[in-house]
VMD Tcl script that draws the C-alpha trace (Angstrom):
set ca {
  {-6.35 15.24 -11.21}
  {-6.17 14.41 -7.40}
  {-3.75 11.72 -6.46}
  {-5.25 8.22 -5.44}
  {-3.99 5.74 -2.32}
  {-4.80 2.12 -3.87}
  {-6.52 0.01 -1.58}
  {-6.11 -3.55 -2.51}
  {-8.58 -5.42 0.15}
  {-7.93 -8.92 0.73}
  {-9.74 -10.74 -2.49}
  {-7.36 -9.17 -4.56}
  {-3.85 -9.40 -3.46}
  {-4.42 -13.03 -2.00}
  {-6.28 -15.04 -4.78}
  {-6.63 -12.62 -7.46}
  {-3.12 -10.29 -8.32}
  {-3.71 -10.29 -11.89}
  {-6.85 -8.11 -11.07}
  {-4.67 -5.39 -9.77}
  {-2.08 -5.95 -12.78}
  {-4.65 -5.04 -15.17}
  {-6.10 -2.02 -12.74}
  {-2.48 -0.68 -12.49}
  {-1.79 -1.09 -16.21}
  {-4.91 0.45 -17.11}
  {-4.52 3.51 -14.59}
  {-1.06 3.95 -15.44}
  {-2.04 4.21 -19.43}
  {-4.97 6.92 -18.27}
  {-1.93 8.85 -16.34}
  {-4.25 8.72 -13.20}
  {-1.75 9.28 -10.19}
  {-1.69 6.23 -8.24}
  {-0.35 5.51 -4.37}
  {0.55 2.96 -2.72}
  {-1.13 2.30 0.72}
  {0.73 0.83 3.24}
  {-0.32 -1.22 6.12}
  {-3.88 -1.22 4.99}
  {-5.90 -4.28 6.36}
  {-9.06 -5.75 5.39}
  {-11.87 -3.51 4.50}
  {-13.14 -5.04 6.78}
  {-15.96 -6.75 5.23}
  {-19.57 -5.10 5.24}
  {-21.96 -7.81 5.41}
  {-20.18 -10.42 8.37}
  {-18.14 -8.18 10.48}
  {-20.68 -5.31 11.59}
  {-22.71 -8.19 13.26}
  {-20.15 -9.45 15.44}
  {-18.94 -5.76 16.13}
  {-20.53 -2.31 14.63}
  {-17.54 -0.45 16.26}
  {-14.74 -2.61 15.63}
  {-16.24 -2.54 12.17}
  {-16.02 0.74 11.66}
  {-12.54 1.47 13.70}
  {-10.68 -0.93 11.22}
  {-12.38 1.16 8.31}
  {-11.42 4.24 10.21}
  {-7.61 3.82 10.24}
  {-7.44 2.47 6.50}
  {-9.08 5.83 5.94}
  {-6.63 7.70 7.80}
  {-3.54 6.05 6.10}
  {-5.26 7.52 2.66}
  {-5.59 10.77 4.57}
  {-1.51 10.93 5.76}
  {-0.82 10.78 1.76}
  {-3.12 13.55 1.36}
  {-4.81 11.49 -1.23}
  {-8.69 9.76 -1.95}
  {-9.10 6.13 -1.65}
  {-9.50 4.19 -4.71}
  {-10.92 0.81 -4.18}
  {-10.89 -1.94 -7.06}
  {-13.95 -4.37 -4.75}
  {-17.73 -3.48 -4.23}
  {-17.71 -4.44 -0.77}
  {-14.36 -2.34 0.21}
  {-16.12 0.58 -1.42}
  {-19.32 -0.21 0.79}
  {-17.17 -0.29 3.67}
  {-15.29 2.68 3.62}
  {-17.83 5.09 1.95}
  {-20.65 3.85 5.06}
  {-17.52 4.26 7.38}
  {-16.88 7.69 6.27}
  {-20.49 8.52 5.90}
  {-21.27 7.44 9.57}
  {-17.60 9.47 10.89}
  {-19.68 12.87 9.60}
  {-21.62 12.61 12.98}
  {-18.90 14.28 15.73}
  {-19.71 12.05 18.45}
  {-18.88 8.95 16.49}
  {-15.96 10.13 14.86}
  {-14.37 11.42 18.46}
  {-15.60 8.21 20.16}
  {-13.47 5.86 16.93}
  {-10.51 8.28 17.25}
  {-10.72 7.05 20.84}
  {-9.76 3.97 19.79}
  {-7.46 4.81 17.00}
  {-5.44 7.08 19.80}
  {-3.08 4.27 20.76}
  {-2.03 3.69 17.45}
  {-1.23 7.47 16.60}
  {-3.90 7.77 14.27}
  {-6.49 10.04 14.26}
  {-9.33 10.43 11.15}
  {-9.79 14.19 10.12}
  {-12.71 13.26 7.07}
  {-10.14 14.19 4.50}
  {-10.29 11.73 1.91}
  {-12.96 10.74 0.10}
  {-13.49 6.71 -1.42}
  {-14.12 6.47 -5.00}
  {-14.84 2.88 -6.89}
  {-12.59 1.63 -10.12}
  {-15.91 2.60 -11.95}
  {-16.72 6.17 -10.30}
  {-13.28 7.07 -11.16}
  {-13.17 5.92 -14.94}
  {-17.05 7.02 -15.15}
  {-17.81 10.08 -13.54}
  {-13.72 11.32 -13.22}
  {-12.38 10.45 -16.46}
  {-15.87 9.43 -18.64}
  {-16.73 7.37 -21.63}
  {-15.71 9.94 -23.94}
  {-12.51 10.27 -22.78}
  {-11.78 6.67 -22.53}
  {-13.18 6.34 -26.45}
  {-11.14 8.82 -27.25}
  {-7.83 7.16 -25.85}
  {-9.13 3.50 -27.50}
  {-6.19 2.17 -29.86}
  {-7.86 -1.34 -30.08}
  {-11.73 -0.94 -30.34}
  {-13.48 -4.13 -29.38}
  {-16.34 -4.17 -32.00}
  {-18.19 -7.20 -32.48}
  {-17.32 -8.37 -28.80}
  {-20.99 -8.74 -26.88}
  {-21.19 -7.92 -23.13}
  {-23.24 -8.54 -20.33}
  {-22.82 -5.93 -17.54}
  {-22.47 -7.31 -13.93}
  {-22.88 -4.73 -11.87}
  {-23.16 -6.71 -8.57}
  {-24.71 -5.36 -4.92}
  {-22.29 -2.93 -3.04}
  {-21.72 -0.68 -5.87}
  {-25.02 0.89 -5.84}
  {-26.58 0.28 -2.84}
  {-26.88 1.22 -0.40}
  {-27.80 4.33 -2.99}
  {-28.55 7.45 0.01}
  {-24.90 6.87 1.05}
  {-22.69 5.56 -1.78}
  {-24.29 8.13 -4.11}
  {-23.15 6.33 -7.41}
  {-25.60 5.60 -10.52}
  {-29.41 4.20 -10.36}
  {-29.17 1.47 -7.91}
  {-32.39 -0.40 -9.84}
  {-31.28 1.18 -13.25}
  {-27.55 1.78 -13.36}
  {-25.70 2.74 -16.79}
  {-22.11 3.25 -15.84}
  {-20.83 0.07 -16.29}
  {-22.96 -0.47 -19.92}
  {-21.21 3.31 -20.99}
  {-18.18 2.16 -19.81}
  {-17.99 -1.29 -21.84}
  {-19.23 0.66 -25.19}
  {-16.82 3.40 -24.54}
  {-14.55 0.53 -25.48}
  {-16.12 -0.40 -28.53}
  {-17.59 -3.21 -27.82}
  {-21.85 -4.25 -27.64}
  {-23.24 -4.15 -24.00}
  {-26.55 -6.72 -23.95}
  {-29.73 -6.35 -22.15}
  {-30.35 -9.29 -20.31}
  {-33.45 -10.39 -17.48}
  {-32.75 -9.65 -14.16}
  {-29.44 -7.85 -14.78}
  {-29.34 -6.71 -11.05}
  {-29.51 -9.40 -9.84}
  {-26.52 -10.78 -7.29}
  {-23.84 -12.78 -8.17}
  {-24.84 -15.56 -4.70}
  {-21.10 -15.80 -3.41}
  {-22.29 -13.56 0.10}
  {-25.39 -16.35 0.35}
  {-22.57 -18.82 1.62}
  {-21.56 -17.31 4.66}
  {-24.81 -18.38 5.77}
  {-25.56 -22.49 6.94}
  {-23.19 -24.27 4.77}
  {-24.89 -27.13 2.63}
  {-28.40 -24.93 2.02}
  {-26.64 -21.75 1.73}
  {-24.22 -23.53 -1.17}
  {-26.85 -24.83 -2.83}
  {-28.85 -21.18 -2.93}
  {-25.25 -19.30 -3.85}
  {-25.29 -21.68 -6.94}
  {-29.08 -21.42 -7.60}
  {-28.47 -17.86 -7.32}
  {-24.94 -17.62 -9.79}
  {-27.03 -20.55 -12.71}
  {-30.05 -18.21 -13.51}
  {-26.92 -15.16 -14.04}
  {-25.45 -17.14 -16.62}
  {-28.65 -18.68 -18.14}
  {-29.87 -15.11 -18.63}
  {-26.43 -14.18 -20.15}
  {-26.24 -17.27 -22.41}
  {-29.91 -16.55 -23.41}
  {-28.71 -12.79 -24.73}
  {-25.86 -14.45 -26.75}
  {-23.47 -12.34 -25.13}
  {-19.44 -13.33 -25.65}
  {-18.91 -12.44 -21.92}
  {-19.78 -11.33 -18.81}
  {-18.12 -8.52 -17.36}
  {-17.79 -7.61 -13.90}
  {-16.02 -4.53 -11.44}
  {-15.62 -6.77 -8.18}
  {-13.32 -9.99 -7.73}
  {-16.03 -11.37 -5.03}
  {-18.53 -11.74 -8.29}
  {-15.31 -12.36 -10.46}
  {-14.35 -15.00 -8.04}
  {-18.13 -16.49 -7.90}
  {-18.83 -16.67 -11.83}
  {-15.53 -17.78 -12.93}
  {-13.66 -19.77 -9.78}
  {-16.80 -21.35 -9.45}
  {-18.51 -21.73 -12.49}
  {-17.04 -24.87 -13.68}
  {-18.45 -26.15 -10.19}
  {-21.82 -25.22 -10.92}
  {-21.61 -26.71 -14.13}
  {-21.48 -29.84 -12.43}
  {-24.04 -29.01 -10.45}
  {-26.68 -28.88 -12.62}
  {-25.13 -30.98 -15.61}
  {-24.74 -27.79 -17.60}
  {-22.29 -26.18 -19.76}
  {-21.94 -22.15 -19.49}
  {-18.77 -21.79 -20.88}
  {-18.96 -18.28 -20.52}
  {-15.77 -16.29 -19.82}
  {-15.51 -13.86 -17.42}
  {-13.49 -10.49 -17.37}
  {-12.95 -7.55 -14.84}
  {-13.68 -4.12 -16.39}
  {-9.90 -3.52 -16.17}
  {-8.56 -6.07 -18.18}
  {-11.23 -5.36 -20.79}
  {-10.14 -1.45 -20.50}
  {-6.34 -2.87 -20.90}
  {-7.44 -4.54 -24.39}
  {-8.78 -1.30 -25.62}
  {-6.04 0.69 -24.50}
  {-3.44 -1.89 -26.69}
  {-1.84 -3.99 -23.44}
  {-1.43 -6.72 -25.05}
  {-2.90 -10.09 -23.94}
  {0.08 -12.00 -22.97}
  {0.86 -8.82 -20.76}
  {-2.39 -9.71 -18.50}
  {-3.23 -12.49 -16.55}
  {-5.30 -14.32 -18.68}
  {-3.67 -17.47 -17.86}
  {-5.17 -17.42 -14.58}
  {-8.88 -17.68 -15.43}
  {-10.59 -20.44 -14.83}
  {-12.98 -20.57 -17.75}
  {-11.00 -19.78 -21.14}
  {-11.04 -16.73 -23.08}
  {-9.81 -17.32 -26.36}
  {-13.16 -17.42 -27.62}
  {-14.11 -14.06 -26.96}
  {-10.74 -12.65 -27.65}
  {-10.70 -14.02 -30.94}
  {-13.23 -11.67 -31.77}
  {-11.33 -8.31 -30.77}
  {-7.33 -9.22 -30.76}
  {-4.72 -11.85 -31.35}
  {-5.58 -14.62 -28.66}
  {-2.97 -14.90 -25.87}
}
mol new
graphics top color blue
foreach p $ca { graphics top sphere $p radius 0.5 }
foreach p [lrange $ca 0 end-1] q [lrange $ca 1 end] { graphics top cylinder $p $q radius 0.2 }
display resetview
């Protein structure tokens, strides 16, 4: 198996560490060789920065592919919009005269990107990499009885002719992933639809109010399937339907109470990490309730 530089992105490491606990936990108990990748930076982002700068966009994305490239090693993301970013990076660096004008730029800074490494999602690498067979086969603590609603959210599929990963109206990774674990994955209406948080970079009070809009019909449509959880493989969409759920609660003078995992820590449970070994703790909505159904709760 090829060897794989982490990229952490910003989400992660600054609000959300126990995300990459449970990605390093589970990729450690899968033996998948992991790097560290030092001096990344942000992505950067693919939906605010190209607009202010298309080429400072894509420099920044440049040299975080380049650091991947001096290990000799792909880039694993554990964020949709990271993976966006540096797969539409490297699939614009295939033209020549882009790539030699961004090594321009990247000069100064002793860097220059070859097209080396390729950038492969959490999910690519369990699904298409490792598969759902293998991952049921290495299950020591099935979740049966635990029902899940599949998030996949909006960069991991699409832009489809250039990330090249599932169905982007009809994807199944996710749903073969989560069953690969033992546990139920529910149909629910309008399961593509996005989680809202990228709505509120636009005007504040109106865009807030959409974002919300946009993150209540998600969990109505969950609750309606009677699913335990909802699961999701970004910590933008974690960070929208669980930092901010109890907010939209109030809202709308509703109760979700729907917990909220990221594939990972889900994967962790099945592989037999045990629950006070994750960072449950840091959750905002509880999830006894749905571990109570699979293993001891934390």
């Amino acid at each position: 198996m090829a060897s794989y530089a982490l990229f952490l992105g910003c989400a992660i490491p600054n609000h959300q560490p126990h995300l990459e606990l449970a990605a390093r936990k589970a990729l450690a108990a899968l033996t998948v060789p992991v790097l560290d990748l030092v001096g990344a930076t942000c992505c950067p982002d693919p939906v605010g920065i190209p607009g202010l700068s298309h080429a400072g966009w894509l420099a920044i994305a440049a040299r975080n592919l380049c650091l991947a490239e001096e290990l000799g090693a792909d880039l694993l993301t554990l964020c949709n919009g990271c993976y966006e970013t540096l797969k539409q990076a490297s699939h614009e660096l295939e033209d020549k005269a882009v790539r030699a004008a961004v090594n321009e730029v990247l000069a100064p800074l002793g860097k220059q990107y070859e097209g080396k490494t390729r950038v492969v999602h959490l999910v690519e690498l369990l699904h298409r990499e490792i598969g759902p067979g293998e991952i049921a086969r290495l299950v020591k603590q099935p979740l049966k009885g635990l029902r899940v609603a599949a998030h996949y959210g909006c960069h991991l599929v699409r832009p489809s002719e250039v990330l090249g990963f599932d169905d982007p109206e009809r994807p199944v990774s996710l749903d073969e992933l989560v069953t690969a674990l033992g546990a139920v994955s529910v149909a629910y209406p309008r399961k593509m639809l996005c989680c809202g948080a990228g709505v509120k970079g636009m005007d504040k009070e109106q865009a807030t109010n959409i974002s919300r809009g946009i993150a209540r019909e998600k969990f109505l449509n969950v609750k309606m399937s009677d699913a335990d959880c909802l699961v999701v493989p970004c910590p933008t969409c974690m960070a929208q339907y669980d930092g901010n759920q109890g907010l939209i609660e109030r809202a709308y003078g509703e109760k979700y109470e729907l917990p909220v995992f990221y594939y990972a820590e889900l994967l962790c449970l099945a592989l037999g990490v045990p629950p006070a070994d994750l960072g449950f703790q840091y959750h905002r909505v509880k999830v006894e309730r749905a571990l109570l159904k699979v293993v001891q709760p934390v």
